[in-house]
PDB file of N, CA, C and O in Angstrom:
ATOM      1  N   UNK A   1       0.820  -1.187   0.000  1.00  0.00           N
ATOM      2  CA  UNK A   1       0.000   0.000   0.000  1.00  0.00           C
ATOM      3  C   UNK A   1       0.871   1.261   0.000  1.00  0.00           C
ATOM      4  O   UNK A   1       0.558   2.197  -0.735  1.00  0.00           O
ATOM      5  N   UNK A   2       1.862   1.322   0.726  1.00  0.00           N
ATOM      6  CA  UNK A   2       3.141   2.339   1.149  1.00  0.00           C
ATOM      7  C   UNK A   2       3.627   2.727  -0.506  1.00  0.00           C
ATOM      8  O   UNK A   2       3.620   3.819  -1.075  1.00  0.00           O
ATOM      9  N   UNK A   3       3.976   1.576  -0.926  1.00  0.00           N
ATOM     10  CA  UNK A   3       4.298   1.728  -2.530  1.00  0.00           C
ATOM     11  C   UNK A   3       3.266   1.853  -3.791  1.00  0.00           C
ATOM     12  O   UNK A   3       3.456   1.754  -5.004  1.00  0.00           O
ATOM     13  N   UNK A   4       2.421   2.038  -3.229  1.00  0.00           N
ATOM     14  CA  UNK A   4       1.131   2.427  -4.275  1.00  0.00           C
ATOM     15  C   UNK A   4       1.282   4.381  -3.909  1.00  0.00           C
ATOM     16  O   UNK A   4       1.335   5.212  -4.815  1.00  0.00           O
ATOM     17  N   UNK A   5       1.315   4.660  -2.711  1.00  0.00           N
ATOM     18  CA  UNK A   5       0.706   6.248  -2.751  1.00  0.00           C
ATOM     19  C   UNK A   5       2.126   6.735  -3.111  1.00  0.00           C
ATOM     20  O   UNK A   5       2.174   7.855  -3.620  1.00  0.00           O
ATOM     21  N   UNK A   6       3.496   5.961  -2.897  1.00  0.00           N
ATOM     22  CA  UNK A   6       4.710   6.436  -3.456  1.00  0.00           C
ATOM     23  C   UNK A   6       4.750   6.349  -5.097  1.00  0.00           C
ATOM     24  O   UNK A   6       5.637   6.900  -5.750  1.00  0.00           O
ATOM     25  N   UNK A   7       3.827   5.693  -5.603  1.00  0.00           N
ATOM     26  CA  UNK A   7       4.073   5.558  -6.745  1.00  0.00           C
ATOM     27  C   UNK A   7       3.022   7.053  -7.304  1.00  0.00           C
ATOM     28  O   UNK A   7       3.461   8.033  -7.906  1.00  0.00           O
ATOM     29  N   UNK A   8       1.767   6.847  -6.934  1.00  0.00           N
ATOM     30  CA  UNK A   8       1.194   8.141  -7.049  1.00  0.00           C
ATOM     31  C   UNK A   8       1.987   9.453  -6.364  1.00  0.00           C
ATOM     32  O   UNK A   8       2.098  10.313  -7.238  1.00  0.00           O
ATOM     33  N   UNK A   9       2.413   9.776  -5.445  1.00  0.00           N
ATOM     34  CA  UNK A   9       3.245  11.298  -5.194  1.00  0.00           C
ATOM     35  C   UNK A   9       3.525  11.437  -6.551  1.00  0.00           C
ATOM     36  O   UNK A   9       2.959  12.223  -7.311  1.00  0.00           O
ATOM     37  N   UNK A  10       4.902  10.224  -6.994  1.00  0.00           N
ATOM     38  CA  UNK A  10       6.031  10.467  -8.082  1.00  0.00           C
ATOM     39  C   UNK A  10       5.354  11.103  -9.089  1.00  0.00           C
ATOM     40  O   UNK A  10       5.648  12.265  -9.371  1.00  0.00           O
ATOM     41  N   UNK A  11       4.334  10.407  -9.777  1.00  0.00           N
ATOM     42  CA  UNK A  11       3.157  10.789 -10.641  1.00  0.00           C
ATOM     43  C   UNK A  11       2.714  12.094 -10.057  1.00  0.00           C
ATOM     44  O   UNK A  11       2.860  12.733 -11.099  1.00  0.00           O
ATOM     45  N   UNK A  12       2.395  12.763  -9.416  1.00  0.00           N
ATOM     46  CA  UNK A  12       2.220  14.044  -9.174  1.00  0.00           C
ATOM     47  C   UNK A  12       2.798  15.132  -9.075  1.00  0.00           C
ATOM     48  O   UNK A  12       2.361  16.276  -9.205  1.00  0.00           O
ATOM     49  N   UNK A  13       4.192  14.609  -8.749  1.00  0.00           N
ATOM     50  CA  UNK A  13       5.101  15.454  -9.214  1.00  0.00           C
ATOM     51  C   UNK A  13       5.387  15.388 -10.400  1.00  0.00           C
ATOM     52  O   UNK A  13       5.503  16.478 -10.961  1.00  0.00           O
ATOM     53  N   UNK A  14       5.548  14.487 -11.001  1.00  0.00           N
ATOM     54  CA  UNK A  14       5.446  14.628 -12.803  1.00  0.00           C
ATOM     55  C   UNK A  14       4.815  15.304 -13.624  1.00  0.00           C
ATOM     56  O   UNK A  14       5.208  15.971 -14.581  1.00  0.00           O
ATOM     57  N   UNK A  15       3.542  15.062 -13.113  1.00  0.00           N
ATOM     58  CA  UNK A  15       2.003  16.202 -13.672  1.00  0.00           C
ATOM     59  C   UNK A  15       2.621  17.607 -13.003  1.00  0.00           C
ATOM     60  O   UNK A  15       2.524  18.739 -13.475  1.00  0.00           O
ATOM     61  N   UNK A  16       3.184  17.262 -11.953  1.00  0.00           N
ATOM     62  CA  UNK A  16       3.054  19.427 -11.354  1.00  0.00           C
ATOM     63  C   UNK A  16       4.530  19.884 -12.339  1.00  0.00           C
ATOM     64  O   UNK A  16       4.763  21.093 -12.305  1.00  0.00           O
ATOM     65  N   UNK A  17       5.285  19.232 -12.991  1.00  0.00           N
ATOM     66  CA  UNK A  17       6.752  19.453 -13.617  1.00  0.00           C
ATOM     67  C   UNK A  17       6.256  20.004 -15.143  1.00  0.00           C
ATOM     68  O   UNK A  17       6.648  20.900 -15.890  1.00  0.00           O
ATOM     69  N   UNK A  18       5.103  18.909 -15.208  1.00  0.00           N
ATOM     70  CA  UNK A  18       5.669  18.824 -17.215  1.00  0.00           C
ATOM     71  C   UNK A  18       4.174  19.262 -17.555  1.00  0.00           C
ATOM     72  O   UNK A  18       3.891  19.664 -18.683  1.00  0.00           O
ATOM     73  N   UNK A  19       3.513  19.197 -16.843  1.00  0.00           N
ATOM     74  CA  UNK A  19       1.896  19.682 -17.920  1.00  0.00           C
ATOM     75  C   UNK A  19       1.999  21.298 -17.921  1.00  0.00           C
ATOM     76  O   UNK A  19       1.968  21.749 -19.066  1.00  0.00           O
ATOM     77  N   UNK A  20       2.112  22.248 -16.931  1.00  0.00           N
ATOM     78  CA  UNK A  20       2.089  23.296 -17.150  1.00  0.00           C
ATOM     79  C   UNK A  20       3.298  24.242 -18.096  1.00  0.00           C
ATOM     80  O   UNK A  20       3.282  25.470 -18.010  1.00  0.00           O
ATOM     81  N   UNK A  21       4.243  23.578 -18.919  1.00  0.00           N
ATOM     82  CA  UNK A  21       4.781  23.696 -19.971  1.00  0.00           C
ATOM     83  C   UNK A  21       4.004  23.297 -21.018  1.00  0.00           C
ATOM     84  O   UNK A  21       3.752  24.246 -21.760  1.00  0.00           O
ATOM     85  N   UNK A  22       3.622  22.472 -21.296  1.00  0.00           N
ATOM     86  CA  UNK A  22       2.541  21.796 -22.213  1.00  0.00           C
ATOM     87  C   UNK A  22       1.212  22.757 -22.250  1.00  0.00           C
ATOM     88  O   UNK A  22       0.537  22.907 -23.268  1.00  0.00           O
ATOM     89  N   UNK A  23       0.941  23.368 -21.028  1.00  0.00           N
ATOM     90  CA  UNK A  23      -0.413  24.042 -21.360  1.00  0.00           C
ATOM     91  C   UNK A  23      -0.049  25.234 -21.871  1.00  0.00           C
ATOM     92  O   UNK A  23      -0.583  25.350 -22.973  1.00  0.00           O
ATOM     93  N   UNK A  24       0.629  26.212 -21.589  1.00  0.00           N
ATOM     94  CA  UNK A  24       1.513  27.546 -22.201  1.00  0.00           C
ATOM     95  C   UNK A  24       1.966  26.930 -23.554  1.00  0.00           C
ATOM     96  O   UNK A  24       2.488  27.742 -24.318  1.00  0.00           O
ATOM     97  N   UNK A  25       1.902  26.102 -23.839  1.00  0.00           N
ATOM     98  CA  UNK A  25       2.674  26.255 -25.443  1.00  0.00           C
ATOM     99  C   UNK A  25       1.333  25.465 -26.343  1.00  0.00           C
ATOM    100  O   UNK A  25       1.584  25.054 -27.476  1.00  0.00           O
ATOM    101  N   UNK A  26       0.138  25.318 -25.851  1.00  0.00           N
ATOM    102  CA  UNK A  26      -0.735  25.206 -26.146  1.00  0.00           C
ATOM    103  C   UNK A  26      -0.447  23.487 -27.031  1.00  0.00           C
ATOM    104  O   UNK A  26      -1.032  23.054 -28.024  1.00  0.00           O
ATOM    105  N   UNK A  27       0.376  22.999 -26.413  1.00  0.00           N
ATOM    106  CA  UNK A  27       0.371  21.117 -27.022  1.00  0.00           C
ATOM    107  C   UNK A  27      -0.646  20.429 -26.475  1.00  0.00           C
ATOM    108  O   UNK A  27      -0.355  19.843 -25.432  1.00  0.00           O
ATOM    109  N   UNK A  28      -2.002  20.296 -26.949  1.00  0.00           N
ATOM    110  CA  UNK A  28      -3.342  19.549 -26.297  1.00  0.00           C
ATOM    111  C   UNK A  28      -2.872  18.475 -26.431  1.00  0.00           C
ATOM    112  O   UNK A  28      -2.720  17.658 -25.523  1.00  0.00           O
ATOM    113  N   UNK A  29      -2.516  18.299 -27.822  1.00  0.00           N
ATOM    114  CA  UNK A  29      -2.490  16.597 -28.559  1.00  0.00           C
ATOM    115  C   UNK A  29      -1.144  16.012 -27.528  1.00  0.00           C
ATOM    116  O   UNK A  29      -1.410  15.098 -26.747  1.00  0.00           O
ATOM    117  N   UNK A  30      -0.164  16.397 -27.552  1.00  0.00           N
ATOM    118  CA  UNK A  30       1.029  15.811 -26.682  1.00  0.00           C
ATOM    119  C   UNK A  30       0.549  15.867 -25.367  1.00  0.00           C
ATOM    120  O   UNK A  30       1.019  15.047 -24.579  1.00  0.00           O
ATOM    121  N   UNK A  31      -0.159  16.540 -25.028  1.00  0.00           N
ATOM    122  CA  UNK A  31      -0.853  16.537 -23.569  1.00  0.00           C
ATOM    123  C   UNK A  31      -1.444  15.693 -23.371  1.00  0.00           C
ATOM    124  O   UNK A  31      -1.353  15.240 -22.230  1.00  0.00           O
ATOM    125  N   UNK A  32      -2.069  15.228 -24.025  1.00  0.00           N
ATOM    126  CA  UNK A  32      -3.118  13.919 -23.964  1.00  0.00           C
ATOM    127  C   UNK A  32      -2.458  12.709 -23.978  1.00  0.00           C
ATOM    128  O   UNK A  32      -2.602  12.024 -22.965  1.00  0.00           O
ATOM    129  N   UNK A  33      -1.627  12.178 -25.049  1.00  0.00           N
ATOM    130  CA  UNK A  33      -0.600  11.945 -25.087  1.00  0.00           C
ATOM    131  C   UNK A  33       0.320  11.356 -23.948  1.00  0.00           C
ATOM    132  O   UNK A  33       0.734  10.210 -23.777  1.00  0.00           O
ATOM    133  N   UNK A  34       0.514  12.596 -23.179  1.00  0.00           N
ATOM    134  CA  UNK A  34       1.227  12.263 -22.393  1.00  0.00           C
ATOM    135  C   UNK A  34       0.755  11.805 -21.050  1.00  0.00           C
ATOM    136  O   UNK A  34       1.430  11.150 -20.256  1.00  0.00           O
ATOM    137  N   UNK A  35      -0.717  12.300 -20.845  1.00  0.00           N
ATOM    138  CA  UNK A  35      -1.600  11.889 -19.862  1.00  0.00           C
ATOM    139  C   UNK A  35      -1.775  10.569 -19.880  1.00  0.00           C
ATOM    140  O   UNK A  35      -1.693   9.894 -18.854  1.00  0.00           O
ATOM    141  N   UNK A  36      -2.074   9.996 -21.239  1.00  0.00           N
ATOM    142  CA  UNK A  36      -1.855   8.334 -21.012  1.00  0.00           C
ATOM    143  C   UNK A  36      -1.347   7.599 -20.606  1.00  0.00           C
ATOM    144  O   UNK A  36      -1.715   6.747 -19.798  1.00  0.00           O
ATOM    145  N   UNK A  37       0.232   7.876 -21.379  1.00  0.00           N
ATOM    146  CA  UNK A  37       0.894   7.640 -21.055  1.00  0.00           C
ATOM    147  C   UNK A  37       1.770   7.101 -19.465  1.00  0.00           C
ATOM    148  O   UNK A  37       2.350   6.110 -19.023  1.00  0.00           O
ATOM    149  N   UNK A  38       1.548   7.918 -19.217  1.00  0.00           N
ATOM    150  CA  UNK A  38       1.448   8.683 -17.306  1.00  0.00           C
ATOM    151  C   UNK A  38       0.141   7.308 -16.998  1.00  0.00           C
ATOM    152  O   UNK A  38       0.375   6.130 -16.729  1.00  0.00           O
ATOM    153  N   UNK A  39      -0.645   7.700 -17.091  1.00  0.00           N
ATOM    154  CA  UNK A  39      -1.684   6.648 -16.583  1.00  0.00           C
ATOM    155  C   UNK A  39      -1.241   5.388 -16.723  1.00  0.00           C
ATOM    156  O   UNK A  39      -0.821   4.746 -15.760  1.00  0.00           O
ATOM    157  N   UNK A  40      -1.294   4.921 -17.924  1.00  0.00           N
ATOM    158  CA  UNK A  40      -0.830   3.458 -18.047  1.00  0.00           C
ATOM    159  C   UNK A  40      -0.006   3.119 -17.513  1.00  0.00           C
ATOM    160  O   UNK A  40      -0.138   1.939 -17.190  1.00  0.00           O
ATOM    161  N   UNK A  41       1.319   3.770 -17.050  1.00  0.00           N
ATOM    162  CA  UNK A  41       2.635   3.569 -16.207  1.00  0.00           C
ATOM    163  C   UNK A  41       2.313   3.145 -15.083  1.00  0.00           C
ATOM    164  O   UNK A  41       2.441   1.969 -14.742  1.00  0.00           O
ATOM    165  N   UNK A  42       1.668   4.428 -14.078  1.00  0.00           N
ATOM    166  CA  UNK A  42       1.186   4.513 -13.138  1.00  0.00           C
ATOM    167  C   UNK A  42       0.219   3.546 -12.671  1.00  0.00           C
ATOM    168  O   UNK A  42      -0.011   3.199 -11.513  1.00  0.00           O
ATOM    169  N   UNK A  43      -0.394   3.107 -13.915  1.00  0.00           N
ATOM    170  CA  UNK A  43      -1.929   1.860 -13.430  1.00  0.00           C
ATOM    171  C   UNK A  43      -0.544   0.243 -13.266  1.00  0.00           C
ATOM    172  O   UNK A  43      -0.554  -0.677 -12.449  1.00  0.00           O
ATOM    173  N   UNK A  44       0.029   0.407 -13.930  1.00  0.00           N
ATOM    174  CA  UNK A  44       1.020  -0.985 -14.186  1.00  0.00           C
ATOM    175  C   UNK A  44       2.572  -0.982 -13.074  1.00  0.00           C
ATOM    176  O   UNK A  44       3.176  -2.038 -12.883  1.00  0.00           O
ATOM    177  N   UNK A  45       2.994   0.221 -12.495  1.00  0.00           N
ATOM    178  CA  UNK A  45       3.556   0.407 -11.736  1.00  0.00           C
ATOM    179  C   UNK A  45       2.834  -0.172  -9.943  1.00  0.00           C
ATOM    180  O   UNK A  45       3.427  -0.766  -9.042  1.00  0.00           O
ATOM    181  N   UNK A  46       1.365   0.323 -10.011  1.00  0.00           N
ATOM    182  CA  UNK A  46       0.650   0.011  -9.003  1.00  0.00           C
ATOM    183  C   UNK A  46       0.065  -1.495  -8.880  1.00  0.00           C
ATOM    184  O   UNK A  46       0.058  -2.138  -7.831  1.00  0.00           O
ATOM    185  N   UNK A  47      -0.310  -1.845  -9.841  1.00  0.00           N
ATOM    186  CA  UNK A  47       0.014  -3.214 -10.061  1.00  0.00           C
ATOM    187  C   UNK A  47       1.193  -4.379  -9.945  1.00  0.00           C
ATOM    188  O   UNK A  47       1.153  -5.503  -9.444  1.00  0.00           O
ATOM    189  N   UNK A  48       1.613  -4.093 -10.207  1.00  0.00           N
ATOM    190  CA  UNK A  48       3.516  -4.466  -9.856  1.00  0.00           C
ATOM    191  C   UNK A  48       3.880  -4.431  -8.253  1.00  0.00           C
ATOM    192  O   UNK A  48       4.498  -5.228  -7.547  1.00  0.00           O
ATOM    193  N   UNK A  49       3.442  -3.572  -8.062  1.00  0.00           N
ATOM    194  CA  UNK A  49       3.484  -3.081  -6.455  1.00  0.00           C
ATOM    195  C   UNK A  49       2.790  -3.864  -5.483  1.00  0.00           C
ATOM    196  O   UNK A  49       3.016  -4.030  -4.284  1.00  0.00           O
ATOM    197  N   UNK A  50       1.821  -4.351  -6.301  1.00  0.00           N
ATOM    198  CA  UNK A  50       0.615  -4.975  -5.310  1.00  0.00           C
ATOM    199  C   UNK A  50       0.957  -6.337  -5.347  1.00  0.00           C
ATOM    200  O   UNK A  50       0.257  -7.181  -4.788  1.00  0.00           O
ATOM    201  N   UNK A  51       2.591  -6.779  -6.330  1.00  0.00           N
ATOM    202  CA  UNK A  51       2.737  -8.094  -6.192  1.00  0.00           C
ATOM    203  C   UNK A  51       1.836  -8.952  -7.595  1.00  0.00           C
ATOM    204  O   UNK A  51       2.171 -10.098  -7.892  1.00  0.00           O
ATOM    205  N   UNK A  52       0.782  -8.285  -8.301  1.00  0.00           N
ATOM    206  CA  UNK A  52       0.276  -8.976  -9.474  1.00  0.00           C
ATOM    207  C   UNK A  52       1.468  -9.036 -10.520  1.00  0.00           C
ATOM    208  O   UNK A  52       2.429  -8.275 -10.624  1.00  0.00           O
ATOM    209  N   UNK A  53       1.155 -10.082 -11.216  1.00  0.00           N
ATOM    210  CA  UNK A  53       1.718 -10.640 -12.569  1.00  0.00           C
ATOM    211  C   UNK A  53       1.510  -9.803 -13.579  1.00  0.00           C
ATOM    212  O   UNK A  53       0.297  -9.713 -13.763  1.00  0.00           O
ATOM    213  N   UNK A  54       2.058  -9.211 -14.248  1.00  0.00           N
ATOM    214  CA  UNK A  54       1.731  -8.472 -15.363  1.00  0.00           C
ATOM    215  C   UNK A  54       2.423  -9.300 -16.631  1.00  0.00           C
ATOM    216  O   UNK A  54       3.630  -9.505 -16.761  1.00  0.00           O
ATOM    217  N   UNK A  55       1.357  -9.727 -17.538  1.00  0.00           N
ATOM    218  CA  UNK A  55       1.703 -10.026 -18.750  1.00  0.00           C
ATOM    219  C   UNK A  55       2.582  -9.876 -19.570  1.00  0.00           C
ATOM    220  O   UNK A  55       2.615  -8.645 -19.555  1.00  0.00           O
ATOM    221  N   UNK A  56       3.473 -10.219 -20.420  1.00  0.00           N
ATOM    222  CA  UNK A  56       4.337  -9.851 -21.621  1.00  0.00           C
ATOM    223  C   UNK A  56       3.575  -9.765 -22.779  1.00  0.00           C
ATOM    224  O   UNK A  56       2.703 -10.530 -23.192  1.00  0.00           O
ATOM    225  N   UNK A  57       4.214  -8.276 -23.461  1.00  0.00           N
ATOM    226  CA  UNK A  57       3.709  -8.128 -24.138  1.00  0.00           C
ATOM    227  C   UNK A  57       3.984  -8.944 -26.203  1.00  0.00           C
ATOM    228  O   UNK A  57       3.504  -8.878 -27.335  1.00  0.00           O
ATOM    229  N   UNK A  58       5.363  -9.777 -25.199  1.00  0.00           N
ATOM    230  CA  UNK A  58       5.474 -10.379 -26.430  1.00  0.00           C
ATOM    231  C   UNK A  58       4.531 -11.809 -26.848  1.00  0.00           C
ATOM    232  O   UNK A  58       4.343 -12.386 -27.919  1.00  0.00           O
ATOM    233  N   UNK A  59       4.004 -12.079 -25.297  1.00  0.00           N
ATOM    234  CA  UNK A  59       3.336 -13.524 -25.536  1.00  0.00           C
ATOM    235  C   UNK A  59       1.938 -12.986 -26.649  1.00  0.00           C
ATOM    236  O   UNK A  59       1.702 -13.724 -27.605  1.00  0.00           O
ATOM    237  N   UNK A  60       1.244 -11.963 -26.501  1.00  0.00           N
ATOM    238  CA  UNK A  60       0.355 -11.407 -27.157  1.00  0.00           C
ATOM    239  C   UNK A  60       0.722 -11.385 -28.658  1.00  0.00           C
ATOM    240  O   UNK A  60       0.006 -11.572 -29.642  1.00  0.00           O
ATOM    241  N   UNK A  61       2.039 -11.105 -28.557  1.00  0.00           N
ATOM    242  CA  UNK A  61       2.207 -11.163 -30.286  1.00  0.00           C
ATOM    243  C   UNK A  61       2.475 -12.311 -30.944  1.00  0.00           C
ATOM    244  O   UNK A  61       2.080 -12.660 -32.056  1.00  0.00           O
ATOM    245  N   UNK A  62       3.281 -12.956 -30.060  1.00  0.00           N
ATOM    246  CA  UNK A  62       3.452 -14.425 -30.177  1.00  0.00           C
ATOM    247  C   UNK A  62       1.904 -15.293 -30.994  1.00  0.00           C
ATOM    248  O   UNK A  62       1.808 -15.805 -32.110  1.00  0.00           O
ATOM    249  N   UNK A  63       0.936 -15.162 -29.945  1.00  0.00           N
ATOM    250  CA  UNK A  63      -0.287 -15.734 -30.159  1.00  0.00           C
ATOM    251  C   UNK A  63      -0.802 -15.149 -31.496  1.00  0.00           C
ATOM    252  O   UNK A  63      -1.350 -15.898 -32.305  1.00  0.00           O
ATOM    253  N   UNK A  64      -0.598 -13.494 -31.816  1.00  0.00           N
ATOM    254  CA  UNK A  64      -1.234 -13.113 -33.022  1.00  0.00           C
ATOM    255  C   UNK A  64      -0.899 -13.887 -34.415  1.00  0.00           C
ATOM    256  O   UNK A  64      -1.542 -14.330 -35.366  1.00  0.00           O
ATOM    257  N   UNK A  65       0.867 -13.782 -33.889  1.00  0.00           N
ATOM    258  CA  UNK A  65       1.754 -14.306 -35.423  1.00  0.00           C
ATOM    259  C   UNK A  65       2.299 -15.231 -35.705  1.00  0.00           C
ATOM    260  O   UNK A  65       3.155 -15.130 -36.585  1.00  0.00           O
ATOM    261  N   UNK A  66       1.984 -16.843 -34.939  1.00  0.00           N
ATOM    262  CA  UNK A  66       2.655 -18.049 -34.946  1.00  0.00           C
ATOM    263  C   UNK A  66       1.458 -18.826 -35.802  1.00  0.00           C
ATOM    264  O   UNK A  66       1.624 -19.790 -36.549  1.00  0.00           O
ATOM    265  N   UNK A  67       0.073 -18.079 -35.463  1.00  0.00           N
ATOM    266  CA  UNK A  67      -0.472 -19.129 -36.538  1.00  0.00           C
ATOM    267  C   UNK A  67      -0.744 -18.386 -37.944  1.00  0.00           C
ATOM    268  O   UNK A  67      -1.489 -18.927 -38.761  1.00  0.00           O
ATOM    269  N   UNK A  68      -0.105 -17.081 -38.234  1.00  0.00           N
ATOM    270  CA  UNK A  68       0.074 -16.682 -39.606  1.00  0.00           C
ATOM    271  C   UNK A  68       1.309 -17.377 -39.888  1.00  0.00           C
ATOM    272  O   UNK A  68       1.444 -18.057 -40.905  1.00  0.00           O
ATOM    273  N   UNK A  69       2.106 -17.246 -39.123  1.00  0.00           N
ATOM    274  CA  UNK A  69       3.462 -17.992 -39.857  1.00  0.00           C
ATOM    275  C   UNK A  69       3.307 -19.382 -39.761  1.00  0.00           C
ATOM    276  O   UNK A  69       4.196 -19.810 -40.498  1.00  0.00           O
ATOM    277  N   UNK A  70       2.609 -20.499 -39.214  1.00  0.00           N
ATOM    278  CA  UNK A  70       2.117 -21.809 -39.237  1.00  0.00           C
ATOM    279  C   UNK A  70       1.648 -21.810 -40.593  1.00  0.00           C
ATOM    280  O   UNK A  70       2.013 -22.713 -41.346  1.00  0.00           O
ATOM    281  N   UNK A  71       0.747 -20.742 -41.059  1.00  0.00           N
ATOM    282  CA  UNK A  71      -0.581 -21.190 -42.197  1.00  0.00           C
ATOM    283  C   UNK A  71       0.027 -20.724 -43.217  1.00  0.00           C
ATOM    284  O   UNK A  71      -0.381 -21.087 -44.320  1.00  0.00           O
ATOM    285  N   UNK A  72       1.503 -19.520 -43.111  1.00  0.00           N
ATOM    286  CA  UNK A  72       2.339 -19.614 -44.289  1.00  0.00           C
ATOM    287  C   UNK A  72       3.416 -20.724 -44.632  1.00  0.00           C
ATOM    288  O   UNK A  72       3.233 -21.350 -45.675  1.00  0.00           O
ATOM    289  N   UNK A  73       4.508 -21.024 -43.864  1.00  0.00           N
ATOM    290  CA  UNK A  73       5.395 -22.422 -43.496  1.00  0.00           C
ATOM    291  C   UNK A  73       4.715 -23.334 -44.169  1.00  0.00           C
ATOM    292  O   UNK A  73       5.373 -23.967 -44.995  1.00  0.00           O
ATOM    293  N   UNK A  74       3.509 -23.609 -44.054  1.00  0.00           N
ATOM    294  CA  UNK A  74       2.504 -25.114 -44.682  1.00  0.00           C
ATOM    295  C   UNK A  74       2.315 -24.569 -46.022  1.00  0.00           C
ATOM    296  O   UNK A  74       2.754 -25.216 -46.972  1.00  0.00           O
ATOM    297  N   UNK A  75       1.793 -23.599 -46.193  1.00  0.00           N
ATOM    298  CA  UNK A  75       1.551 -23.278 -47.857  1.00  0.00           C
ATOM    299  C   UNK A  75       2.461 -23.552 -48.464  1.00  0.00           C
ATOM    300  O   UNK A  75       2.433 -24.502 -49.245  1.00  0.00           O
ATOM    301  N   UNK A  76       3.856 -22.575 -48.226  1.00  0.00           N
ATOM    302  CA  UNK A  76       4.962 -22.935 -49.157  1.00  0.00           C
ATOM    303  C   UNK A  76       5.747 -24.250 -49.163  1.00  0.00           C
ATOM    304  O   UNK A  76       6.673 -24.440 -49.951  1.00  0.00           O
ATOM    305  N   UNK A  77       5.346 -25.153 -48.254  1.00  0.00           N
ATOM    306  CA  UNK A  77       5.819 -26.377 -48.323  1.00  0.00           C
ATOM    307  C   UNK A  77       5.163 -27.258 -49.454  1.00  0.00           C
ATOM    308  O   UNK A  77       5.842 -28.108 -50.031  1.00  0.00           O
ATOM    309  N   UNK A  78       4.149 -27.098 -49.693  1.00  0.00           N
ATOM    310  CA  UNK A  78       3.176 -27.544 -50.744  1.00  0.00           C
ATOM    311  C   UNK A  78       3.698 -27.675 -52.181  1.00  0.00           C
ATOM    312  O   UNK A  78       2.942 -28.037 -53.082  1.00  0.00           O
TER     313      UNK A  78
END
Protein backbone atom coordinates (compact mmCIF):
# COMPACT_ATOMS: atom_id res chain seq x y z
CA UNK A 1 0.00 0.00 0.00
CA UNK A 2 3.14 2.34 1.15
CA UNK A 3 4.30 1.73 -2.53
CA UNK A 4 1.13 2.43 -4.27
CA UNK A 5 0.71 6.25 -2.75
CA UNK A 6 4.71 6.44 -3.46
CA UNK A 7 4.07 5.56 -6.75
CA UNK A 8 1.19 8.14 -7.05
CA UNK A 9 3.24 11.30 -5.19
CA UNK A 10 6.03 10.47 -8.08
CA UNK A 11 3.16 10.79 -10.64
CA UNK A 12 2.22 14.04 -9.17
CA UNK A 13 5.10 15.45 -9.21
CA UNK A 14 5.45 14.63 -12.80
CA UNK A 15 2.00 16.20 -13.67
CA UNK A 16 3.05 19.43 -11.35
CA UNK A 17 6.75 19.45 -13.62
CA UNK A 18 5.67 18.82 -17.21
CA UNK A 19 1.90 19.68 -17.92
CA UNK A 20 2.09 23.30 -17.15
CA UNK A 21 4.78 23.70 -19.97
CA UNK A 22 2.54 21.80 -22.21
CA UNK A 23 -0.41 24.04 -21.36
CA UNK A 24 1.51 27.55 -22.20
CA UNK A 25 2.67 26.26 -25.44
CA UNK A 26 -0.74 25.21 -26.15
CA UNK A 27 0.37 21.12 -27.02
CA UNK A 28 -3.34 19.55 -26.30
CA UNK A 29 -2.49 16.60 -28.56
CA UNK A 30 1.03 15.81 -26.68
CA UNK A 31 -0.85 16.54 -23.57
CA UNK A 32 -3.12 13.92 -23.96
CA UNK A 33 -0.60 11.95 -25.09
CA UNK A 34 1.23 12.26 -22.39
CA UNK A 35 -1.60 11.89 -19.86
CA UNK A 36 -1.85 8.33 -21.01
CA UNK A 37 0.89 7.64 -21.05
CA UNK A 38 1.45 8.68 -17.31
CA UNK A 39 -1.68 6.65 -16.58
CA UNK A 40 -0.83 3.46 -18.05
CA UNK A 41 2.63 3.57 -16.21
CA UNK A 42 1.19 4.51 -13.14
CA UNK A 43 -1.93 1.86 -13.43
CA UNK A 44 1.02 -0.99 -14.19
CA UNK A 45 3.56 0.41 -11.74
CA UNK A 46 0.65 0.01 -9.00
CA UNK A 47 0.01 -3.21 -10.06
CA UNK A 48 3.52 -4.47 -9.86
CA UNK A 49 3.48 -3.08 -6.45
CA UNK A 50 0.61 -4.97 -5.31
CA UNK A 51 2.74 -8.09 -6.19
CA UNK A 52 0.28 -8.98 -9.47
CA UNK A 53 1.72 -10.64 -12.57
CA UNK A 54 1.73 -8.47 -15.36
CA UNK A 55 1.70 -10.03 -18.75
CA UNK A 56 4.34 -9.85 -21.62
CA UNK A 57 3.71 -8.13 -24.14
CA UNK A 58 5.47 -10.38 -26.43
CA UNK A 59 3.34 -13.52 -25.54
CA UNK A 60 0.35 -11.41 -27.16
CA UNK A 61 2.21 -11.16 -30.29
CA UNK A 62 3.45 -14.43 -30.18
CA UNK A 63 -0.29 -15.73 -30.16
CA UNK A 64 -1.23 -13.11 -33.02
CA UNK A 65 1.75 -14.31 -35.42
CA UNK A 66 2.66 -18.05 -34.95
CA UNK A 67 -0.47 -19.13 -36.54
CA UNK A 68 0.07 -16.68 -39.61
CA UNK A 69 3.46 -17.99 -39.86
CA UNK A 70 2.12 -21.81 -39.24
CA UNK A 71 -0.58 -21.19 -42.20
CA UNK A 72 2.34 -19.61 -44.29
CA UNK A 73 5.39 -22.42 -43.50
CA UNK A 74 2.50 -25.11 -44.68
CA UNK A 75 1.55 -23.28 -47.86
CA UNK A 76 4.96 -22.94 -49.16
CA UNK A 77 5.82 -26.38 -48.32
CA UNK A 78 3.18 -27.54 -50.74
Amino acid sequence: MLKSVGILLVAAAILFLEVPPLLQKNYKKELIVFLILLAIGVGLGIVHSLGKSIPNPIDLLTFIIKPIHDALTSYTRK
